[in-house]
C-alpha positions as protocol buffer text, in pm:
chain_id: "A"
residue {
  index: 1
  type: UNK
  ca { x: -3538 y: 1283 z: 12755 }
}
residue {
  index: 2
  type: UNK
  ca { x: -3539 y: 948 z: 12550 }
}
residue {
  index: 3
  type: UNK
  ca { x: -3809 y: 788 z: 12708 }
}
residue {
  index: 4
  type: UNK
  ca { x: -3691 y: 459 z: 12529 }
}
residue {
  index: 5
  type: UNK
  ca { x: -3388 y: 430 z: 12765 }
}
residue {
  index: 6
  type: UNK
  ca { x: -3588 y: 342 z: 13027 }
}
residue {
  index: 7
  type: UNK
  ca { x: -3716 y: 22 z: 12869 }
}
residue {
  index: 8
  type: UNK
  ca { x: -4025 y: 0 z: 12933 }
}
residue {
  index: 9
  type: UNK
  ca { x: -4142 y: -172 z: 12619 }
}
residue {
  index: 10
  type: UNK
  ca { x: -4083 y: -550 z: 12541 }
}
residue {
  index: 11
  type: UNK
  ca { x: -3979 y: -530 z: 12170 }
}
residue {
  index: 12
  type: UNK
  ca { x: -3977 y: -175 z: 11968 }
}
residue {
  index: 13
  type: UNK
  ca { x: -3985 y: 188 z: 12162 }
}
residue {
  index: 14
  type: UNK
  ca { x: -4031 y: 516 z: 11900 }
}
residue {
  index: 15
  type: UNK
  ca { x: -3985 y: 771 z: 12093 }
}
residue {
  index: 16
  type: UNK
  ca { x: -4156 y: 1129 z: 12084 }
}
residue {
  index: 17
  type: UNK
  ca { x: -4106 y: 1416 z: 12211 }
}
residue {
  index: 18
  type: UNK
  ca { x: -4293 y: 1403 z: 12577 }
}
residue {
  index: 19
  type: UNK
  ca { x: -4345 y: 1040 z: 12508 }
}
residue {
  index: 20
  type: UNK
  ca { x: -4282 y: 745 z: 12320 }
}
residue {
  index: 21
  type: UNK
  ca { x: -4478 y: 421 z: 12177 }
}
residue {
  index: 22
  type: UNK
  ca { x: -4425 y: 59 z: 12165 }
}
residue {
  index: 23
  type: UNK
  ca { x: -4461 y: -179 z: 11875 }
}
residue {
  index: 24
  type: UNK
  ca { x: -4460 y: -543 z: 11827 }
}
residue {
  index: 25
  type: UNK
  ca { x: -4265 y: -682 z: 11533 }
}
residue {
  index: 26
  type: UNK
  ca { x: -4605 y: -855 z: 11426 }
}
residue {
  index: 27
  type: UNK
  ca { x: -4439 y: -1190 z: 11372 }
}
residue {
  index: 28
  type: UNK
  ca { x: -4608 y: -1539 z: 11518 }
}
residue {
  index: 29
  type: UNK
  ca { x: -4924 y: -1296 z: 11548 }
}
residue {
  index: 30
  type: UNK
  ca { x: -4764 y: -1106 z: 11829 }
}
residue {
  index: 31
  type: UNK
  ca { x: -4968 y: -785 z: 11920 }
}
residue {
  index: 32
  type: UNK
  ca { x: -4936 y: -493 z: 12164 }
}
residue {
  index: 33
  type: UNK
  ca { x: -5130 y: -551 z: 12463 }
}
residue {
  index: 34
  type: UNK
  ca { x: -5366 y: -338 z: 12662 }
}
residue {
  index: 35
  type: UNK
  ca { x: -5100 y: -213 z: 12889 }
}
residue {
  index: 36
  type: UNK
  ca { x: -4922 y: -72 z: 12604 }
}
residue {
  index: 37
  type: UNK
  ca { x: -4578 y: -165 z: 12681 }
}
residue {
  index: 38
  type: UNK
  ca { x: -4569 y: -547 z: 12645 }
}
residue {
  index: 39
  type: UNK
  ca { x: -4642 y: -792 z: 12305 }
}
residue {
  index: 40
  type: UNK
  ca { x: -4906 y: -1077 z: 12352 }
}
C-alpha cells in the first residue's frame, strides 16, 4: 500500500514500506511541522 496516495502530506511523501514520511522542499525557510504531515 502506497501510503503517499492518500495525500496526507502538503509538499513531498517518501514512502516506506508500512509507512511513509513527509518533507518540505526547504525553500523560503519552510520546515516540517510537529504534526508531521504539513510545512510551516
Amino acid at each position: 500500500v502506497d501510503e503517499c496516495l492518500q495525500g496526507r502530506c502538503e509538499q513531498v511523501c517518501v514512502n516506506s514500506p508500512g509507512s511513509y514520511t513527509c518533507h518540505c522542499d526547504g525553500r523560503g525557510g519552510l520546515k516540517l511541522s510537529q504534526d508531521m504531515d504539513t510545512c510551516e
